[in-house]
Every structure is written in structure tokens, then in C-alpha cells.
C-alpha positions in Angstrom: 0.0 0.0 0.0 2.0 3.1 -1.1 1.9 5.9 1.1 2.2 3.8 4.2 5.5 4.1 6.5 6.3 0.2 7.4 5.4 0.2 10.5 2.0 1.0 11.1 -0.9 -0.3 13.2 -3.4 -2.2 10.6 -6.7 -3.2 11.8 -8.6 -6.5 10.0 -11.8 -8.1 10.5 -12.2 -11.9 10.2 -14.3 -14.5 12.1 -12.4 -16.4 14.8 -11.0 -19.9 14.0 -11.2 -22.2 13.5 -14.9 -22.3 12.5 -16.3 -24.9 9.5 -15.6 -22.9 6.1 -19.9 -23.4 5.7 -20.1 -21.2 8.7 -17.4 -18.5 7.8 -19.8 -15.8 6.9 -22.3 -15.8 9.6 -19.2 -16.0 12.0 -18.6 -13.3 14.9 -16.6 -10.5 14.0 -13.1 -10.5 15.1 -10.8 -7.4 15.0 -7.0 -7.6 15.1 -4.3 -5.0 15.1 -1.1 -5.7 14.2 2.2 -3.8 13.1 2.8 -4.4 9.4 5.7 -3.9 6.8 4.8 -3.7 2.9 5.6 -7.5 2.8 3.1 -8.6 6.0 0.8 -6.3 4.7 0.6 -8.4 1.5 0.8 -11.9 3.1 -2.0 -11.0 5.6 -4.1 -9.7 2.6 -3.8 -12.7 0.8 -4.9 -14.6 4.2 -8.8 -16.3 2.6 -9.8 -15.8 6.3 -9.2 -12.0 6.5 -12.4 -9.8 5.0 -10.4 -6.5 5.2 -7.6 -4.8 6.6 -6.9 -0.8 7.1 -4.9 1.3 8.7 -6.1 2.9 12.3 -7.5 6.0 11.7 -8.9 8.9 14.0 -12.4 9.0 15.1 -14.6 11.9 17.2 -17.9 12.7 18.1 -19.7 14.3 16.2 -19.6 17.9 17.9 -23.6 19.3 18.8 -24.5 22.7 19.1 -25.1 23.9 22.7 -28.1 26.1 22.4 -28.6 27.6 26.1 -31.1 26.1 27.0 -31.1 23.7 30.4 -34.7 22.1 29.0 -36.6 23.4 32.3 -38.9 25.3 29.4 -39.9 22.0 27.8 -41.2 20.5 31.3 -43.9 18.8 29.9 -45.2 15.3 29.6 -42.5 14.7 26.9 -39.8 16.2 24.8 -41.1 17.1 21.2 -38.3 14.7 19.8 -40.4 11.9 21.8 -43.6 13.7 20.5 -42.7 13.9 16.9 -41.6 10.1 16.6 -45.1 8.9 18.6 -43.1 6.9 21.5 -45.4 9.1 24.0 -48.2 7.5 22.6 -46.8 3.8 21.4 -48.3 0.7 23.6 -44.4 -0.5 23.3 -41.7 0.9 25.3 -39.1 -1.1 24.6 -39.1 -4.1 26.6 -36.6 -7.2 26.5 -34.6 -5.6 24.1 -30.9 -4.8 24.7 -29.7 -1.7 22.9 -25.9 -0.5 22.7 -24.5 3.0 22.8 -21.0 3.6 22.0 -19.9 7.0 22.5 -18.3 8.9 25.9 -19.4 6.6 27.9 -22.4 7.9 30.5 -23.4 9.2 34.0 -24.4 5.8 35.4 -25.9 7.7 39.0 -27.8 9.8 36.8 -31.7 9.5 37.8 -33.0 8.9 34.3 -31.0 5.5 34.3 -32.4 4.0 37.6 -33.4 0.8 37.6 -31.1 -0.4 33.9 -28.7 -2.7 33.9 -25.6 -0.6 32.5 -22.7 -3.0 31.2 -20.0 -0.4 30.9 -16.5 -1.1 29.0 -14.1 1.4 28.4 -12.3 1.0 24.8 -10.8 4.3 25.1 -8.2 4.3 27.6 -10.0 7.0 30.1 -11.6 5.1 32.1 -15.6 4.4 32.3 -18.1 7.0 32.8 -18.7 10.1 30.9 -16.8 13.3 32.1 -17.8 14.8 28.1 -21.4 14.3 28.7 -22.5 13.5 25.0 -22.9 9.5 25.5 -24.9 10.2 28.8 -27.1 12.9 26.8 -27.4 10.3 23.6 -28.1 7.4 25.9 -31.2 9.5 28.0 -32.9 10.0 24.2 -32.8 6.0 23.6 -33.8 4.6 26.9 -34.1 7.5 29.8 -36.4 7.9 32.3 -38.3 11.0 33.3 -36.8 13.5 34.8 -38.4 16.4 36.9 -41.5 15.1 35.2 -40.2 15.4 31.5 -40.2 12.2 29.7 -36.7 12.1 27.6 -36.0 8.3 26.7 -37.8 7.1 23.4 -37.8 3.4 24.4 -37.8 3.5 29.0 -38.8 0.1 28.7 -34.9 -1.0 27.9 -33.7 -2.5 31.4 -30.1 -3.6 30.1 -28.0 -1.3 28.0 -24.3 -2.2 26.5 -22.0 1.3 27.1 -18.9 1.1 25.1 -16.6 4.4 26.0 -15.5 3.9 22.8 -14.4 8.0 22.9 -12.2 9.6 25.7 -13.1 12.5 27.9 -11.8 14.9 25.1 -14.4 13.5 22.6 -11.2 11.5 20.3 -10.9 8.2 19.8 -9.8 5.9 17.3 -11.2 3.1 14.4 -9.3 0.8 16.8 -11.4 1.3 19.9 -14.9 1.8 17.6 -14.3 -1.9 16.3 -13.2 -3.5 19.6 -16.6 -1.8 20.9 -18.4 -2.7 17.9 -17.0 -6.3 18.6 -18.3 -6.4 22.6 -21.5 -4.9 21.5 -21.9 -8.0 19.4 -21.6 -10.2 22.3 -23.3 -8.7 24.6 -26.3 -9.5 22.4 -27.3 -6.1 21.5 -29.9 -5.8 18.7 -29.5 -2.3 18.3 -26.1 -0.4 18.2 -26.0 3.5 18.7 -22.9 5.4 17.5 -23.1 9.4 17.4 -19.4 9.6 16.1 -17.5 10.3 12.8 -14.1 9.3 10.9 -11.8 12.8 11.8 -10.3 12.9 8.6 -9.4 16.5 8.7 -7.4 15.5 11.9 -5.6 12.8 10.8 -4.4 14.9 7.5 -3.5 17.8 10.1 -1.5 14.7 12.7 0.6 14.0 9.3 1.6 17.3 9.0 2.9 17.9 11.8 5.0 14.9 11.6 6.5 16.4 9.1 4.6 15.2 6.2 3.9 17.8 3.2 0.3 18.6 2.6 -0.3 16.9 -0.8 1.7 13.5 0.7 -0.7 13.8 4.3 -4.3 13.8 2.1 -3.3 11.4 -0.2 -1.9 9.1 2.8 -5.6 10.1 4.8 -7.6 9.3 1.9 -6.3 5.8 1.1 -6.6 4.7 5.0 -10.4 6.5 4.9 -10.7 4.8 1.6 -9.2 1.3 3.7 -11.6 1.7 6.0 -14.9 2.0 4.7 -14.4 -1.2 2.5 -13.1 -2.8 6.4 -16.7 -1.4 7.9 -18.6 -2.4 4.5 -17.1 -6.4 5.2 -18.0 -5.9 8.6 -21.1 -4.8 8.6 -22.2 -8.0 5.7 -20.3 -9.9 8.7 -23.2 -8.8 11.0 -25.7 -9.2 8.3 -24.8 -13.0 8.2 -25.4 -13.2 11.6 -29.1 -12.7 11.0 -28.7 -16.4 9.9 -28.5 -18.1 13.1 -29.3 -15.4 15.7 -32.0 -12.7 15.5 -29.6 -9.9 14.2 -28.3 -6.6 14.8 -29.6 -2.6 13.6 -26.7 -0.2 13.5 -27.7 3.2 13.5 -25.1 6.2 13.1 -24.9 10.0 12.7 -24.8 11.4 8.8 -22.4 14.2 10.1 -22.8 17.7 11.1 -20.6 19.5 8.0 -23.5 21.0 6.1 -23.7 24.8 6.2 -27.1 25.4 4.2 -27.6 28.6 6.3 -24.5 29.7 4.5 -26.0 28.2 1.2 -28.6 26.4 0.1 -25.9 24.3 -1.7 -23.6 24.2 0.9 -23.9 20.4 1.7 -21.6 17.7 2.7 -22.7 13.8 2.2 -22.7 11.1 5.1 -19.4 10.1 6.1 -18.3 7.0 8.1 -19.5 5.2 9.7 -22.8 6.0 8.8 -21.7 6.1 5.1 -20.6 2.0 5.5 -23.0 -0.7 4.1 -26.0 -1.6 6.1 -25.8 1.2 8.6 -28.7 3.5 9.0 -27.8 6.7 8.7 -29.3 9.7 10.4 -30.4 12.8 9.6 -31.3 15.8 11.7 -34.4 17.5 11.9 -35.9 21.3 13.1 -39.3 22.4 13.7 -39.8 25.1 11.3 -40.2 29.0 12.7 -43.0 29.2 11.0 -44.8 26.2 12.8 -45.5 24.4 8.9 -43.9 20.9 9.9 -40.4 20.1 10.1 -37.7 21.0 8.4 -33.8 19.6 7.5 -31.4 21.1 10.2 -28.6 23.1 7.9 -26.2 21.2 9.7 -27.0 18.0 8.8 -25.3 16.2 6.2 -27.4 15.1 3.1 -27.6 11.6 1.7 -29.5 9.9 5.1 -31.7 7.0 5.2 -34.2 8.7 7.9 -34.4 11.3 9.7 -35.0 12.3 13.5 -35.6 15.4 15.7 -31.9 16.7 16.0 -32.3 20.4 16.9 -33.0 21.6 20.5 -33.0 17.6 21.8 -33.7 17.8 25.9 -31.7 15.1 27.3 -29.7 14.0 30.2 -27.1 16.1 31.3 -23.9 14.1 33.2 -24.1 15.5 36.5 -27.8 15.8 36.9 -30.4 17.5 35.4 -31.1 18.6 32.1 -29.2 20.4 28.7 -30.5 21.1 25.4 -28.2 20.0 22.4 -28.7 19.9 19.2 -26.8 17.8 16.6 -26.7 14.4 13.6 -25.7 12.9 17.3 -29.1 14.0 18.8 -31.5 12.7 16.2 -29.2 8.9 16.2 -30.5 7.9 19.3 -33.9 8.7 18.5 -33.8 5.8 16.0 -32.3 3.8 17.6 -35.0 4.0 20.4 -37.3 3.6 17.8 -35.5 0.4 16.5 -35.7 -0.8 20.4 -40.0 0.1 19.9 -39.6 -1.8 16.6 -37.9 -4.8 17.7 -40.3 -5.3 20.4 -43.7 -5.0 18.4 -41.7 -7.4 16.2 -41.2 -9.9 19.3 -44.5 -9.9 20.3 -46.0 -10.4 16.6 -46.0 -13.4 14.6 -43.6 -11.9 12.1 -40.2 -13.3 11.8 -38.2 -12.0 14.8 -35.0 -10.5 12.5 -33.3 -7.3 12.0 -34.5 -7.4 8.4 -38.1 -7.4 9.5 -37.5 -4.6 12.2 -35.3 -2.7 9.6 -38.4 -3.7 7.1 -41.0 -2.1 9.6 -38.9 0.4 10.5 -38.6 2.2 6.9 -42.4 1.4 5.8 -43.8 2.9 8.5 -41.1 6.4 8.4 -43.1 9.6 7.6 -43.4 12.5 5.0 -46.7 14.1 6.0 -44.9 16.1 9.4 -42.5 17.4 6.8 -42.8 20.8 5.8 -43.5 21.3 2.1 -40.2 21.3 0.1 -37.5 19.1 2.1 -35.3 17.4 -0.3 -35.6 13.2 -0.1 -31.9 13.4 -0.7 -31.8 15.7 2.7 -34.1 13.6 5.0 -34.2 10.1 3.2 -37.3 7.9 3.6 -39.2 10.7 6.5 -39.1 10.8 9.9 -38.8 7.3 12.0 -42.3 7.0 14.1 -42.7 4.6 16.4 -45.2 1.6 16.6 
């Protein structure tokens, strides 16, 4: 791979052996990262058992815009962002199913999560818990309880929930620590995964240059491990397809991005990146309510290309520490999927449909809506509509 100094970390993704070569696809995931040469880079490519391998790249959450507002103002029954998807008024809350969020971590003493079984690992090197505050914010959308009578969580009914800190306190992180996550969300038998976190390409050009590396040499280098690495998240993600065939399956659900500027320019748009841009994830767009009160509207934010869209723009949520915080963000309108995949997966359970992630993924998409979108929004900008819930 040219561009690549001879000793650097390479990631791959291949089942675990031995396993019977009739099996290989539906196999558990398994990430390895090794220190390669050009000549071990070759041989482990040529390995039939490896699916991929890339170099380690950079990876951050994807930054939300603080708006002020502690969400005391929205003490009502529910947060619109519950409201708009239909959990408040959904006989299904989420019940027996066990959701993932891998992000910062979160504020396990926090009221909203009393009474959940948190499995907390920390692929980050920090430590667990959430000192950021974004995974404990993006958890309360999925699965939080009330607080000071404001209902936050899309799917309460989740009582066990897989954290992976799969970002440090500073919000960084690395493709390394998503795919170990990725991995242990696997087998803790999570049948929806929530990631609210993006490839930092800009940063790892930037890192190159200032080791030294010229600007033309550090993009290239970037764009070939970004390149790398979607085709390693593409293999992995048709590994977790496979798995549908002897297990019930997994949803992934991540952000589009927040890179757009449309209140710059209308054209000002920038398309999904990874990992929401790999192969059988769901990617998420943001939505507003619209000043004018004449449905909802694409956040300028929010990058274009989605499958759905969510609310994503003044989301009330937990805040680590206590309380409440409004944010707004791609990262905000992720979890309200992936509650609504929790909602999903339930009705699914209970129904006589087959119990799969291709029937919740199915149900989920039919039953997205256009009619709460204002008159105008783009399909490229919000996808198939806004996820509702059963």
C-alpha cells in the first residue's frame, strides 16, 4: 500500500478460527491489530480468512451545538423529539430488548437511568463514565427515564443497556477502539447499536503534518486509510448481516455528520461520512421544527444523503451530573432511532412476524413519515421521512 511508512498499526476483521468454512460468513466478527511492513501487509491480505484490513485512523464525536437552553422550558409530559416520533403514545416501550451506545461513555448515578442494567466497558483508555457528557445525553434519548417530570428516553422500557466508551473524555478516539466496541456490543447480544461519532479525517491529515509530512503526501496518505476503512466497515457490517442467519440480528444506527452549512448556502452540503456512510448502517439525519410552525424542516447542519431522519435540533436530554441540557446535533436525532429500532424490535417480538433485524429494519422504513415534513425538504436531505414509532 504506497503511502504507508512500514510500520503501522493495521486493523482487520475476520471470524475467529477455527470455524467450519460453511459457517465462515455468519461467524462473529473479530478485530486484530497488528504492526505491518509492505511485505506482512501483502501476506495478511492474501490470508482467505481476512475480509479487510486498514490502517487505524482517527475517530470523534460528532460535535452538537449547545443552544442555552437547560430544557426546564420543555417540562412537559415529553420532549417534542419523543412527541414527533409517537413513543409518547406507542403501547411499546421497549421491553426485552438490549440496545448498545457507544460513544463517551455515561453518568451511570444519573436519575434517568435507575433501575437499567448498565454493562459499561471502556475501549478508550479513560476510564468508564462520561466526564464529556455527550454519551450520557445520547443514551437518556434511547432509553431515559423521566426527569423532573419530562419524559426524555424514546424506548424507558430498555432495562439492560451495553455502554462502550469507545471515545475519551476529550471526545477523540480511534477506528481501533470503535471496532473493539463494535465487537463487545456484538456479544453482549445487543440488537440495536447507537454510534453518534465520525471518521476525523481532517485531523488525521493535520496529525501527518505535523510529523512532518507535506500537505499533498498527508491527504493522499488520509484518503487511502479513509478509503481502507470504509471497505473494512462495509465487510463488517455484511459480517453482522450473516449473523441474522443463526441469531435474531443486529440494527446499527449512526450519525450522517454535522458538516453541512445550508444557512451559508442552500448548496452548501456535505454527504454522510463514516461510519454512517458504510454498508447496512442506517444513517441519520437531523431535523428542526420550522419558525414558521408548517412541519419540520432539514437542520442546515446535517449532512445530506440519510436513510431517515429524526428530531436533531433543541433535543432535551440528560445532562452528566444531573439535570437537564439542550443540544442539538446528527448525534441528537441517532438515538432517536435507535429507540425507535428498540420500539420496533419489540412489536416485532411480540407479533408473529419473523423475529429479525430485516423485519424490524423492514417495519422500521415502511412505517417512516413524510406528511410532518414541511413542504419542500429534499428526499436526498431527509431520506425515507421521519422514524415513528409503533
Amino acid at each position: 500500500m504506497s503511502g504507508v511508512s512500514t510500520a503501522s498499526p493495521y486493523e482487520s476483521a475476520r471470524p475467529p478460527g477455527p470455524v467450519p468454512p460453511q459457517v465462515l460468513a455468519g461467524g462473529e466478527p473479530h478485530v486484530e491489530v497488528l504492526e505491518l511492513g509492505k511485505s506482512d501487509l501483502r501476506e495478511v491480505s492474501r490470508d482467505p480468512e481476512v475480509r479487510a484490513v486498514a490502517p487505524v485512523m482517527p475517530t470523534m464525536l460528532i460535535q452538537p451545538v449547545e443552544d442555552g437552553s437547560d430544557g426546564r422550558a420543555e417540562a412537559a409530559a415529553a420532549t417534542w423529539g419523543v412527541k414527533a416520533v409517537g413513543a409518547d403514545v406507542s403501547t411499546r416501550t421497549g421491553a426485552d430488548v438490549i440496545v448498545a451506545v457507544l460513544d463517551t461513555g455515561i453518568d451511570a448515578t444519573h436519575p434517568a437511568f435507575t433501575g437499567v442494567t448498565l454493562i459499561q466497558e471502556d475501549f478508550s483508555g479513560s476510564g468508564v463514565g462520561d466526564k464529556q457528557g455527550h454519551g450520557t445525553h445520547c443514551a437518556g434519548t434511547v432509553f431515559g427515564w423521566a426527569v423532573d417530570g419530562t419524559r426524555i428516553g424514546v424506548a424507558p422500557g430498555v432495562t439492560r443497556a451495553a455502554i462502550g466508551k469507545v471515545l475519551a473524555d476529550d471526545g477523540s478516539g480511534d477506528t481501533e477502539g470503535l471496532l473493539r466496541g463494535l465487537e463487545w456490543a456484538l456479544r453482549q447480544g445487543a440488537q440495536v447499536i447507537s454510534m453518534s461519532l465520525g471518521f476525523d479525517f481532517p485531523g488525521m491529515v493535520q496529525r501527518l503534518v505535523d510529523m512532518g509530512r507535506q500537505p499533498k503526501f498527508a491527504t493522499s496518505v488520509a484518503l487511502e486509510a479513509y478509503r481502507a476503512n470504509l471497505r473494512l466497515f462495509d465487510a463488517l457490517m455484511r459480517m453482522v448481516a450473516a449473523r441474522e442467519a443463526v441469531g435474531p440480528g443486529t440494527l446499527v444506527v449512526a450519525a450522517a455528520g454535522n458538516e453541512s452549512e445550508r444557512q451559508i448556502h442552500p448548496d452548501f452540503e456535505i454527504a454522510v461520512s463514516l461510519p454512517a456512510a458504510a454498508e447496512g448502517v442506517i444513517a441519520v439525519g437531523a431535523l428542526a421544527q420550522s419558525p414558521t410552525g408548517n412541519g419540520l424542516v432539514i437542520a442546515p447542519f446535517s449532512n445530506t444523503f440519510p436513510q431517515v431522519s429524526a428530531p436533531g435540533v433543541g433535543v432535551v436530554s440528560a445532562r452528566a451530573g444531573g439535570g437537564l441540557r439542550s443540544l442539538s446535533g446528527t448525534s441528537m436525532a441517532t438515538p432517536h432511532v435507535a429507540g425507535v429500532a428498540a420500539l420496533w424490535w419489540e412489536d416485532v417480538l411480540k407479533s408473529p412476524l419473523p423475529a429479525t433485524s430485516s423485519t424490524v429494519l423492514a417495519r422500521l422504513f415502511a412505517n417512516a413519515a413524510v406528511s410532518p415534513l414541511a413542504s419542500g425538504v429534499d428526499v436526498a436531505d431527509r431520506g425515507v421521512g421521519l422514524v415513528r414509532a409503533p
